[in-house]
C-alpha atoms as one frame of an Amber mdcrd trajectory, in Angstrom:
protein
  61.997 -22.995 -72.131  64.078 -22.673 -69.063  62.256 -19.325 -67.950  58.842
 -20.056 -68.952  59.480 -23.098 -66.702  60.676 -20.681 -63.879  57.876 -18.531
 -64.396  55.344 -20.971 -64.378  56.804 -22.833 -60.774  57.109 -19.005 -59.746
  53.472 -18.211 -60.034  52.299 -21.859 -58.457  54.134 -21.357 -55.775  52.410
 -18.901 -53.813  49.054 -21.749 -54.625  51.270 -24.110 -52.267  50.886 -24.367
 -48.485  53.699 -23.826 -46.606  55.008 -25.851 -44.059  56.839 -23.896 -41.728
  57.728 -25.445 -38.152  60.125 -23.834 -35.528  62.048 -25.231 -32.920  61.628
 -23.286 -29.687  65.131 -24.576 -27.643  67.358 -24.994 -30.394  66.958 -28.785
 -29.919  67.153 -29.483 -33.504  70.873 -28.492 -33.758  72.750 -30.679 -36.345
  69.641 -31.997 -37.412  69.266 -35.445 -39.959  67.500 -35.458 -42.574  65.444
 -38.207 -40.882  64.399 -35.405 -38.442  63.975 -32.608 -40.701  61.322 -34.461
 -42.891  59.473 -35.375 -39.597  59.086 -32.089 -38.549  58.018 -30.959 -41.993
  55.768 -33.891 -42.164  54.241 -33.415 -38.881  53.873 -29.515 -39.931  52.087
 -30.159 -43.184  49.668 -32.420 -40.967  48.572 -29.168 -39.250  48.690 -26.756
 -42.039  45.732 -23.898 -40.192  48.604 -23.460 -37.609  51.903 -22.910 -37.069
  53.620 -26.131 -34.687  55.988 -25.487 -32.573  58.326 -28.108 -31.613  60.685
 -28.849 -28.363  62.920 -31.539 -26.360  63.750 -32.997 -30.183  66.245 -36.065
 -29.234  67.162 -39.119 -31.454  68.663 -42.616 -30.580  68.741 -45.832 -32.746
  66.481 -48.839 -31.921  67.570 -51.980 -34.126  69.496 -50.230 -36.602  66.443
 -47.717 -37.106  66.671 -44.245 -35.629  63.792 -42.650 -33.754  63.259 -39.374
 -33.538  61.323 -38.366 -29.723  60.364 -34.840 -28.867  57.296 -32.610 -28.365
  54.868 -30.520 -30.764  52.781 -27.745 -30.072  49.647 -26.664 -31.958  49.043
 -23.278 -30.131  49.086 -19.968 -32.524  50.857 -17.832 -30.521  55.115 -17.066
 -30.730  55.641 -18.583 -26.893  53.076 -21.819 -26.713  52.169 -22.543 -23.079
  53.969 -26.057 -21.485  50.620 -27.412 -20.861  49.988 -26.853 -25.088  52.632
 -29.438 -25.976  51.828 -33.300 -26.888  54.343 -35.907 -27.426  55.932 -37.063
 -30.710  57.484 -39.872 -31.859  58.669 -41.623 -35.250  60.385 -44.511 -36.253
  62.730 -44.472 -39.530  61.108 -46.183 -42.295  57.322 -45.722 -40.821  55.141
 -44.251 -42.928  53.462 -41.454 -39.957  54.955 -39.749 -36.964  52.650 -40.313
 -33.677  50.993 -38.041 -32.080  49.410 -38.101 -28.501  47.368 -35.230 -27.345
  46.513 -35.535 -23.567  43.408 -34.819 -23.183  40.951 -35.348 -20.107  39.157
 -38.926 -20.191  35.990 -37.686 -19.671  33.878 -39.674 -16.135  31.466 -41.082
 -18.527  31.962 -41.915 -22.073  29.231 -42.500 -24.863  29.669 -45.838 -26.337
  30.263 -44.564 -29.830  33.366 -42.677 -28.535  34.775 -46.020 -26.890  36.869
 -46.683 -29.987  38.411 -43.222 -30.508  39.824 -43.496 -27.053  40.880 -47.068
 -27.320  43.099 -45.709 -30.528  44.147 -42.882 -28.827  45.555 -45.417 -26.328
  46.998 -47.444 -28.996  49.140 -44.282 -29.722  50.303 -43.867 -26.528  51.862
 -47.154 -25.851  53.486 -47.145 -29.052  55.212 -44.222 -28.333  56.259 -45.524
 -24.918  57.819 -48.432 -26.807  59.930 -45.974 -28.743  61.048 -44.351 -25.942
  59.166 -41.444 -26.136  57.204 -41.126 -23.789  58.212 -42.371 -20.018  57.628
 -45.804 -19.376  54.322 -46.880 -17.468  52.202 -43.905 -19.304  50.417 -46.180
 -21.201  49.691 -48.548 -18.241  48.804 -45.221 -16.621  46.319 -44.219 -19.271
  44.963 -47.766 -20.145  44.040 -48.460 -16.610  42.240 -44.815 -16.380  40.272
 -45.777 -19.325  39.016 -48.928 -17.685  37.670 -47.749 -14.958  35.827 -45.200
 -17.056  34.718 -47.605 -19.544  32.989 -49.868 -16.300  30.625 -47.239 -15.968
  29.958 -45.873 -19.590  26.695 -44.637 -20.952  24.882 -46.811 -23.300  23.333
 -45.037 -26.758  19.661 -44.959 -27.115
């Protein structure tokens, strides 16, 4: 029964997506297992590529540890500085955040108001972890208001 059970997980396996994530500066030395699943968990979020992850520091926030660093989505062995987003995740939290920096366009449609507005939402959360340094979101959210004073109306 044993072998047939082997066999069976043997031949599913290759069916299974992998997971894979690499550190790029060895920043994930001594790593908890708090850590370790977030990097698999942010890796399985992105399964058509292969992240890349950097600056991985931890420190505890009301008896909860956080885990900070940056992730990079590029498919190539040495991802560009400009590639890499901030990460962040609280112990106990269902999702690690996620904020890619992109380019608030000068004019935005009013259907993509609320997409940016989350994407915001993001941001300071990850500020109030500590990842991210502090005045970023105020940085952001005051970028996006100026924008959204002159946005395009749908027809």
């Amino acid at each position: 029964m044993k072998r047939a059970l082997f066999l069976c997980l043997s031949l599913l396996a290759p069916a299974l997506p992998a997971c894979a994530q690499t550190v790029v500066d060895g920043s994930d030395k001594a790593a908890s297992p708090f850590v370790k699943n977030t990097l698999k968990s942010l890796a399985s979020k992105f399964p058509e590529t292969h992240p890349r992850f950097r600056k991985i520091s931890t420190h505890k926030t009301n008896d909860k540890q956080i885990i900070c660093g940056e992730i990079s989505l590029e498919d190539s062995k040495n991802p560009g500085n400009t590639s890499f987003m901030p990460f962040g995740a609280t112990e106990g939290e269902e999702n690690p955040l996620v904020f890619e920096d992109r380019t608030i366009p000068s004019a935005l449609d009013f259907r993509e108001v609320n997409s940016w507005i989350n994407r915001g939402a993001d941001l300071e959360d990850l500020e109030e972890m500590g990842c991210v340094p502090e005045g970023s979101y105020r940085k952001y959210s005051d970028h996006l208001n100026t924008v959204l004073q002159h946005r395009k109306t749908s027809s």
